[in-house]
N, C-alpha and C positions, 0 to 999 in steps of 0.2 A: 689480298690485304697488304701484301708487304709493296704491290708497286704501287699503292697509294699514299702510303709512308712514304716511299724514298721517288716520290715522283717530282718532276721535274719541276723549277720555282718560276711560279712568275714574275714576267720583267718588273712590275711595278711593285713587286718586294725586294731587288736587288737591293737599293740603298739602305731599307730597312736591315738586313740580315748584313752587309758591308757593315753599317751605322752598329749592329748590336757583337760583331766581332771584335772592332776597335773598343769598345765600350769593355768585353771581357779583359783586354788585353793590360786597359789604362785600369782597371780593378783590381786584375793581378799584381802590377804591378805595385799598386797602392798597399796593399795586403794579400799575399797570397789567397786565403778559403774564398776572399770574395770572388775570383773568379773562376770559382763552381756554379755561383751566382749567375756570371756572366754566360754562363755556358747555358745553363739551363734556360735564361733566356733565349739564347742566340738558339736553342734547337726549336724552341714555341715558337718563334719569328718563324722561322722554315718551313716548321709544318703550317701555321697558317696561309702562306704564301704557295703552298704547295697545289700543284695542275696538273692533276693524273688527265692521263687517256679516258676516253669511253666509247663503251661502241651504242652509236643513235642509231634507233629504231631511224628507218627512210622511207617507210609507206607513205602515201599522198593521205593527209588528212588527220592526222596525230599532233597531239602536242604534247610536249614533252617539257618535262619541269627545266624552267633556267636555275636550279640551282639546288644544292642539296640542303635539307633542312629539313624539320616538321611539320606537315600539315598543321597549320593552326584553328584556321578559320575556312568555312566553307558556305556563303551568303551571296546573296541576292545584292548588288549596289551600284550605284552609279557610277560609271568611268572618271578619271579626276576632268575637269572641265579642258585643261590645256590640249588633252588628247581628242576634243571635237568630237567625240563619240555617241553626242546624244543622250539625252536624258534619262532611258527607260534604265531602268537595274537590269544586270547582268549578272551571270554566276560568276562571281569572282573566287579562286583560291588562292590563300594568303599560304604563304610556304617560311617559316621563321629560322631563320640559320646562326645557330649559338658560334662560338668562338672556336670550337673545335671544329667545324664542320669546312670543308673544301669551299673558299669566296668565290673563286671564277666563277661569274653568271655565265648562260650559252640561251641561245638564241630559239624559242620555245617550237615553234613554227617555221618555215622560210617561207618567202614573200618577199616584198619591196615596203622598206620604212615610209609610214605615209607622215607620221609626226616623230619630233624627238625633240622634250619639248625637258628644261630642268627648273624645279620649283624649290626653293627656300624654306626654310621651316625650322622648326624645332624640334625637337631628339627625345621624344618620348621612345619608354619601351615598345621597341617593333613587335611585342608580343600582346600590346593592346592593338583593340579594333579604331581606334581615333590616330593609330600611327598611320594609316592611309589617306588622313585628309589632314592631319596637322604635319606630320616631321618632311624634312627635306627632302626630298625626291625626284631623280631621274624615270621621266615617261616614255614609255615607245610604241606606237601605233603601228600594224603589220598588215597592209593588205594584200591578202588569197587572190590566189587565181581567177575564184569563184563568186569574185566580189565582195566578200564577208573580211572582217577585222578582225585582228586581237589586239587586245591591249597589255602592255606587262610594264610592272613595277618594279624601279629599286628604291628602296627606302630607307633611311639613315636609320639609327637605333639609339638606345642610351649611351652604346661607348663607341661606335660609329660616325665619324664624322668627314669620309670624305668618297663621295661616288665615282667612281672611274667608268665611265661607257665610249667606247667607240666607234658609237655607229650615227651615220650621218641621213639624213632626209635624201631622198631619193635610190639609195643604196639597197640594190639585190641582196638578200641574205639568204641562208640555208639553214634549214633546221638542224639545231645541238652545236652550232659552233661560238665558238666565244666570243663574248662582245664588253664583255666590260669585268667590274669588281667591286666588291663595296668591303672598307675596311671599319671598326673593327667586330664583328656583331649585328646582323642586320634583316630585313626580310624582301619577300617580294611577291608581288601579288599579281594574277592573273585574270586577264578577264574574258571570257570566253563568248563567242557569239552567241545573242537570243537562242534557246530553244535546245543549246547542247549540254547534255549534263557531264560532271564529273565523274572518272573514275577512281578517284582517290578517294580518301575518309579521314574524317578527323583524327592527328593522332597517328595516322602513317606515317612511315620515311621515303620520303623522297630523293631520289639520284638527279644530280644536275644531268640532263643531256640523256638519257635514258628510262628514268620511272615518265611511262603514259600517262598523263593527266586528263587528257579529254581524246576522244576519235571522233571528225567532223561526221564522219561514215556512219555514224553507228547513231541508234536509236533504243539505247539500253535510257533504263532508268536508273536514278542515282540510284548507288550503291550505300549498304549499311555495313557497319563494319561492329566491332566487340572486341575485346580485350580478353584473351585467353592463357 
């Protein structure tokens, strides 16, 4: 637990955490208490920005969740259209990741990007099912070895507004390593090839880069899950 607190920030929160120590500083000096204020911002800037280690499972044929959050949704639907993927519905898992929870996305599958494709939209709650065809969104299409695709989603949210991804069309990737970020509040949705089910459940938590979400290999039938 503690090296996920005090893990390392990523670079695209530097300016943020710079930006929220000057801001403590010009506080205190204004009035002293406020830069308790300032402080307790500037540690919530950090931890959100914060990129712990993980260790990715590496078997051939796993997918592994890009990002840590809540299972939200667990349906049947069509790929967004920019990703080319064809019209039949897919098991998609939407994964929703509050404010608290570790941003760095990681890469669900490796494969070679066959799309990376970003759409415009508007900022509904990422914890409805119409945040995958309305709000703003980075797409990225992964083609296997085996010939099969995935498709994964970043999604803006209500206090989300800006997708950071760094992966480009034709680019060899590896499964679980980092590709992008979404700040502030966001989700992401996976879509998995015909015919494989999920092994998460509504209402799980997910680890970016480590909780299994699907195994190409396997022939289980979706899983039910309970609250206990």
């Amino acid at each position: 637990m503690w090296k996920s607190v005090a893990a390392p920030i990523h670079k695209a929160g530097v300016p943020f955490v710079a930006a929220a120590v000057v801001a403590t500083f010009v506080l205190g000096w204004i009035w002293g208490p406020l830069a308790a204020v300032g402080a307790v911002v500037t540690l919530w800037v950090i931890y959100f920005f914060r990129d712990p280690e993980r260790t990715i499972p590496t078997r051939d044929g796993l997918i592994v969740s890009p990002g840590d959050g809540m299972v939200q949704l667990i349906v049947d639907a069509v790929p967004p259209p920019e990703l080319e993927m064809g019209d039949a519905p897919r098991p998609r898992i939407s994964i929703f990741l509050n404010v608290f929870d570790v941003h760095v996305n990681r890469v669900p599958i490796g494969g070679t990007i066959l799309r990376a494709r970003y759409q415009p939209g508007r900022f509904h709650n990422a914890a409805l099912d119409k945040a995958s065809a309305e709000n703003e969104r980075m797409s990225i299409r992964v083609g296997l070895a085996d010939g099969r695709d995935v498709g994964f989603v970043q999604i803006a949210g209500l206090v989300a507004r800006r997708i950071l991804c760094d992966l480009r069309e034709g680019q060899n990737v590896r499964t679980g390593e980092r590709y992008g970020l979404i700040r502030f509040g966001s989700r992401c949705d996976i879509y998995l090839p015909e015919g494989v089910s999920p092994l998460v459940v509504v209402g799980q938590r997910a680890i970016g880069g480590e909780t299994v979400l699907a195994d190409l290999q396997s022939s289980e039938a979706p899983r039910q899950g309970e609250v206990r």
